[in-house]
N, C-alpha and C positions, 0 to 999 in steps of 0.2 A: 504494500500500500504506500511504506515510502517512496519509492522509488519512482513512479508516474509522477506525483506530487513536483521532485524535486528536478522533472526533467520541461516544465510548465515556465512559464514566462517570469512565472512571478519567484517568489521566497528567495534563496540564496543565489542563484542563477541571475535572479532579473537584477537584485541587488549589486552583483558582481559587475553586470553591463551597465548597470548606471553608475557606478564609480570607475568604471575605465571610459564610459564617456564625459562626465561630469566633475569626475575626480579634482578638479582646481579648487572649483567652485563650492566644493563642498571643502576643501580643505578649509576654506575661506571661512566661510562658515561658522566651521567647528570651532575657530578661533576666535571668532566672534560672538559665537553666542554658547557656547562650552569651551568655556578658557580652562586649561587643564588638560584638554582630551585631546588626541588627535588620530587619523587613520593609522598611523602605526598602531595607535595599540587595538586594533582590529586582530594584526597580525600576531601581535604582542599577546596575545588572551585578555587584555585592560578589556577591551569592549567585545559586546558579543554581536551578531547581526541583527539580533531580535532589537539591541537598543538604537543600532544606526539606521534601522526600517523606522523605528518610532521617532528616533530627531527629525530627520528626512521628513517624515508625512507630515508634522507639526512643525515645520521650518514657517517664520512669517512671506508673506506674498512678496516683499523688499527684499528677499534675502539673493545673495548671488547665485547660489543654485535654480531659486524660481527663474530669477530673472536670464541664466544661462536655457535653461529649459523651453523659456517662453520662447529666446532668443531675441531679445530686445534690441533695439539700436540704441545707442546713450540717450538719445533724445527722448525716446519714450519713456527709459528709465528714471528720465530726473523728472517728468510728469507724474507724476505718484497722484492719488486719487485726491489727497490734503490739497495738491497742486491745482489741481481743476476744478475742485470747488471753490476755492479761495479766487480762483481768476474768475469765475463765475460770480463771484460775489463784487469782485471788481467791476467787472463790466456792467452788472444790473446797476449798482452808485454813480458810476459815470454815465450810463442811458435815464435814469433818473434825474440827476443833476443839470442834465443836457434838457431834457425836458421842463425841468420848471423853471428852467433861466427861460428856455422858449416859450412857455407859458407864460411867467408872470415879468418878462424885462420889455424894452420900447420896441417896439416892430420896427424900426430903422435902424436900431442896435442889433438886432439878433438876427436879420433877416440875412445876412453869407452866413451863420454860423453851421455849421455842417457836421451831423452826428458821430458822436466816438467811434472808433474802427474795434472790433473785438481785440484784448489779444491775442496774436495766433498763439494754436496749440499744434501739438505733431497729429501727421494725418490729417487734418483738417485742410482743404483748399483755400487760401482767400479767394472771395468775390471775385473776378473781373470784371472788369470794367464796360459796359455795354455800349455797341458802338451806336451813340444815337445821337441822330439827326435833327437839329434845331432847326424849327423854319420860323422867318421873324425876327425882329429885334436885334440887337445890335448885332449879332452875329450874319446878315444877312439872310435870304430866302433861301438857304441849302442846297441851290441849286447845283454849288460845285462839289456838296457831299455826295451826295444824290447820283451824280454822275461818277465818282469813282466807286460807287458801290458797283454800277449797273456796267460801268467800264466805259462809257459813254462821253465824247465833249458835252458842257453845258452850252442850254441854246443861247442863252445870255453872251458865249465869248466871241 
């Protein structure tokens, strides 16, 4: 019965290919959050598998092994969840603030003011800018936008 057991993905086998994959990160780790221990003493008899199957599962989400696993790029790694709601929180006070100064200041004072940009985060696109066409007003009748959209001279030239 043991032997099927031990020839499965998981128990000493699977433990084994995740520390020759992961093996840095986990050394990292141990040092950081079991100061005192390290994967020597695996081999050493100090530790036994059953206790580095149970660091490992309850390792935090920030820790280098997750973040090796997940395979993060730095950037996503210094966004941490504290990180994104706090910018979240940023951005709601600045759209707010942006708002009641538009709200309650002089309509000839605040009329160029133009709303906060988010901060960016990783993954996330900024906006583009859309290509749009004024007709009117100081910018003249668009006539010559209009025409390099369509590829066209304007009838104006």
């Amino acid at each position: 019965m043991d032997a099927p057991l031990r020839d499965r993905a998981g128990g000493i086998a699977g433990l084994l290919h995740f520390l020759t994959e992961y093996g840095e990160a986990i050394e990292w780790d141990m040092a950081r959050y079991w100061p005192g221990r390290s994967l020597l003493d695996l081999w050493r008899g100090g530790l036994t598998w059953r206790e580095l199957r149970v660091f490992l599962r309850y390792l935090p989400r920030d820790s280098a092994t997750a973040r090796a696993v997940r395979k993060d790029t730095p950037e996503e790694e210094a966004w941490t969840l504290d990180r994104q709601l706090l910018a979240t929180i940023v951005d709601a006070v600045r759209e707010s603030t942006f708002a009641a100064i538009k709200l309650g200041g002089d309509p000839k004072k605040t009329s160029r003011l133009k709303p906060p940009k988010p901060i960016p985060r990783p993954g996330v696109a900024e906006p583009q800018q859309a290509n749009v066409i004024r007709f009117g007003g100081r910018h003249g009748s668009g006539a010559k936008q209009l025409a390099t959209v369509f590829g066209r001279p304007a009838a104006n030239q």
